[in-house]
C-alpha angles and dihedrals in degrees: 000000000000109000115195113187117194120193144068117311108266132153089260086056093053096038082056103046090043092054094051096043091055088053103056108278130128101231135204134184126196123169093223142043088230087062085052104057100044083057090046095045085048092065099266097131133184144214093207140019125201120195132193115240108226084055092073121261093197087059109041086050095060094042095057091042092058082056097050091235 
């Protein structure tokens, strides 16, 4: 499984990615959404996608949806 995080570095990030990483995922981690999207738009794709909250779900849907990610 591909993991890609998006969000600031924060112990729940690490804690996360730890935990899928020691289970087997390849995981990224970027800042911003707009960092997410360039890699995403590059061809590193993901299988899931964790955001963090205070960075706005509704926004970052519908900005992947306009880019038919």
């Amino acid at each position: 499984m591909r993991l890609l995080i998006v969000g600031p570095p924060g112990a729940e990030i690490v804690a996360a990615a730890t935990l899928a990483a020691a289970n087997g995922a390849r995981v990224r981690h970027l800042a911003n959404m707009a960092a997410a999207l360039e890699q995403l738009r590059d061809g590193h794709g993901a299988d899931l996608l964790l955001l963090d909250a205070a960075d706005g779900i509704r926004a970052a849907i519908d900005r992947l949806a306009a880019e038919r990610i």
